[in-house]
N, C-alpha and C positions, 0 to 999 in steps of 0.2 A: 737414520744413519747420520751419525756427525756429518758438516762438511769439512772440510780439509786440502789444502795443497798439496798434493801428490811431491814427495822428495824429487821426483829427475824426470825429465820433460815424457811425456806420456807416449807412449809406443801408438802408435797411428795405426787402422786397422786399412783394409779395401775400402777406398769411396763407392758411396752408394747412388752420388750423383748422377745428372741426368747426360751431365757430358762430361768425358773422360780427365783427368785433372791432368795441368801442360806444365806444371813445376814440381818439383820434390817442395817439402817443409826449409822454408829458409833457414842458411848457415848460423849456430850459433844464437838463435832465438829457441828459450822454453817454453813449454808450454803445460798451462796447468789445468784439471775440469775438476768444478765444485761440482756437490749434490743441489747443494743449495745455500747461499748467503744472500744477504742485504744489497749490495753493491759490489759490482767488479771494480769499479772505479777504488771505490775506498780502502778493499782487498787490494787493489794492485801500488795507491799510493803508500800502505799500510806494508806492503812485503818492498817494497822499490828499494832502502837501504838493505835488503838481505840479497838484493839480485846482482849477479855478476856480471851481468846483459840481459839486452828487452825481454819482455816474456810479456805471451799471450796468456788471459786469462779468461776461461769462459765457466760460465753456471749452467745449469739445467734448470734451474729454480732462483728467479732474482726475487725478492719480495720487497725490496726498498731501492727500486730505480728509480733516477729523478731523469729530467729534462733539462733546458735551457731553463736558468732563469728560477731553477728549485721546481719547475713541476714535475708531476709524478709521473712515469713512465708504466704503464703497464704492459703485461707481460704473461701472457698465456699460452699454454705447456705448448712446447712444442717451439717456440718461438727461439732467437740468439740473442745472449745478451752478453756480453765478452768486451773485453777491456786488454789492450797492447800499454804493457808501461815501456817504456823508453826514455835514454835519457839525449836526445839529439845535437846535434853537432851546431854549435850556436847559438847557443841557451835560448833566453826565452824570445828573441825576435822570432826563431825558427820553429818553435816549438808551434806560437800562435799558426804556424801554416801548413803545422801536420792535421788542420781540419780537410783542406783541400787536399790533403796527401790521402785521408781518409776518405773521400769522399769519390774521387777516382777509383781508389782501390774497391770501395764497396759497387761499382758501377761496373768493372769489369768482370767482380766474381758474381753480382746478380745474371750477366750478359751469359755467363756460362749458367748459372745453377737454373736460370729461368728459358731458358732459350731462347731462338729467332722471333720469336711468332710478339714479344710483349719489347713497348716500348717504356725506355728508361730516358731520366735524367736528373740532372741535379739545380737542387734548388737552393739557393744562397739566403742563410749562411753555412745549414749545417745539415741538410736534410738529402734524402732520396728518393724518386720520385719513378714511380711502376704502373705503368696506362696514367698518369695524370693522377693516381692517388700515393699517397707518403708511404713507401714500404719500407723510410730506414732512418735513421736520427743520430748523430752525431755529437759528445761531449767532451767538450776536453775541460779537465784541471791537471794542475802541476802543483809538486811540492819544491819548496826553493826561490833562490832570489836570480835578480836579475846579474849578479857576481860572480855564480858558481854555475854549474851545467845542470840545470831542475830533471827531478822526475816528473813524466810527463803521463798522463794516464788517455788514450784517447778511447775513452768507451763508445762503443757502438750497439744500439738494439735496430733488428729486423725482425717484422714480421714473418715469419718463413710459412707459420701453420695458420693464424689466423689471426687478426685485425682486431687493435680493440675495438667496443664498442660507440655505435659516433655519438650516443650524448656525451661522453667523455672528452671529445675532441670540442675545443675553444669556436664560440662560435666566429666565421670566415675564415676558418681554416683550414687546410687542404685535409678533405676524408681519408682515414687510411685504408690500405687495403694488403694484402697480403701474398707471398711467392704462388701457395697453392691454389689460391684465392686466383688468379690471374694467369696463369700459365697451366695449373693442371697438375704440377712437380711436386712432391713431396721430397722436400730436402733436411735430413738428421742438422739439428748444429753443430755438430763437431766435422760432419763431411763440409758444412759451408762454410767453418773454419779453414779447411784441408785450402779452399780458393782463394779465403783472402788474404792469411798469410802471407801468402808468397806476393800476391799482388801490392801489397803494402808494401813489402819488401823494395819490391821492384822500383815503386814512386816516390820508397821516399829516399833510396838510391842516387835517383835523378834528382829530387830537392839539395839533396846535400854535395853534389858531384855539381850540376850546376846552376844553382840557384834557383827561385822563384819564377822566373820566367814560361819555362815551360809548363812548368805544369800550371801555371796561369792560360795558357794559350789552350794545353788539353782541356782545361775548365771548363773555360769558354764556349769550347768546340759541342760541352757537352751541358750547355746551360739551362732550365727552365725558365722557358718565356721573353729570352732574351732578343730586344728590338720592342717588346711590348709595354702597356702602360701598368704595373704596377703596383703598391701602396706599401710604404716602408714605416713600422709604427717604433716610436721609440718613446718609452710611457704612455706620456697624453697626447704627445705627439704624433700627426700623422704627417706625410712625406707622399705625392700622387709624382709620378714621373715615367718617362720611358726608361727602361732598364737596358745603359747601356753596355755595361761590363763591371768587372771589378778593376781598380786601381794598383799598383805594382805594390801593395802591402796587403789585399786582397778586401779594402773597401768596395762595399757599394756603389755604382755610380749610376747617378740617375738624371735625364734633363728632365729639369720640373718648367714652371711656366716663368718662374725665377730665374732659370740660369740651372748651369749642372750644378751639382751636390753631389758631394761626398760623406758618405754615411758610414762610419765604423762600426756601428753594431745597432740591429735592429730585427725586430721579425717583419717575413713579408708577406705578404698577401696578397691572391690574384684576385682577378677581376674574372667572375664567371668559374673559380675553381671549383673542382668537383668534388 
């Protein structure tokens, strides 16, 4: 079967989740389910001038997800991989902050689909973190300049069914692992759409109503390994420090044996990750 965008935002069925859902589908957002394509990302920058407002876009079958940086994302059945285009209020300074707007958002809908019993956090710059292994990845690109109001594409893949495999995964880098894999839940991707929708909704509400602030403080609140030592690699470059927070444009900050640093983009790495 072709894949295709459905013409009008898709009729929502009973969730089948593990806890009851606390929001309707937010006001005003479409939403569209592929069979199968390449990238949500590139679908959602590829339809963004045909959109009248944001739209959520999710596959059943991605076969050309990438990562930070152009790596390859894999993605086995059962898994979400979905892309919100938007076009934000404050072009591209605000745009760069819908990772932390997505990264809350995916922390509260895991909180419900996974339940009490597993612990979550998040890990800077763009990741999700479920018992201490990666259960979620973060992408943003934008089409547009820094002049005009860009479309914004924030792709997000979870694990929900199952984890790639770890030779796959970069050596010192956090193992992944998966919803079912850790909690015992089997959760549909379109039910764990039904959560984050609305959660996104809600934060990036507050991003745009009033500013970065908070939701830098919720970040925080909800940080991996934060007070602890470290290693932030940028190319050849590596970076040993305690990790003290992020900065009000949502840098890295770290005291090294240098003095603090400030790191605008880098991957990081613990020490003893699992």
């Amino acid at each position: 079967m072709l894949a295709r965008p459905l013409p009008q935002p898709r009729p929502r069925e009973p969730s089948q989740s593990p806890t009851p859902l606390s929001e309707g589908w937010p006001d005003g957002v479409a939403r569209f389910v592929l069979a199968s394509i390449g990238s949500t990302n590139a679908e959602g920058l590829r339809l963004a001038p045909t959109l009248s407002g944001p739209a959520w876009i999710l596959t059943l079958d991605q076969t050309a997800g990438r990562g930070r940086r152009g790596r390859g994302w894999t993605m086995p059945a059962g898994n979400f991989a979905g892309t919100l285009v938007t076009r934000p209020k404050g072009g591209l300074a605000v745009a760069a902050q819908l990772s932390f707007v997505a990264a809350l958002a995916l922390y509260d809908a895991l909180a419900q689909a996974a339940g009490p019993s597993v612990r979550l956090a998040i890990k800077w710059p763009n990741d999700v973190l479920l018992n201490g292994g990666k259960v979620a990845g973060i992408l943003l690109e934008s089409a547009g300049t820094a002049s005009e109001q860009p479309a914004v594409a924030v792709g997000i893949g979870i694990n929900l069914a199952a984890a790639p495999p770890p030779e796959l995964v970069e050596p010192g880098a956090v193992l992944p692992v998966s919803v079912l894999g850790e909690s015992g839940f089997a959760v549909p991707p379109e039910d764990f759409l039904d959560l984050l929708a609305p959660a996104f909704a809600r934060w990036q509400h507050q991003l745009e109503t009033f500013g970065f602030a908070p939701i830098r403080t919720a970040w925080l609140q909800r940080a991996a390994r934060l007070g602890e030592v470290i290693i932030a690699r940028t190319g050849g470059t590596e970076t040993e420090g305690v990790f003290e927070g992020i900065d009000e444009a949502g840098a890295l900050v770290l005291m090294t044996a240098e003095g603090r640093k400030v790191i605008p983009a880098a991957d990081v790495y613990f020490q003893g990750a699992r």
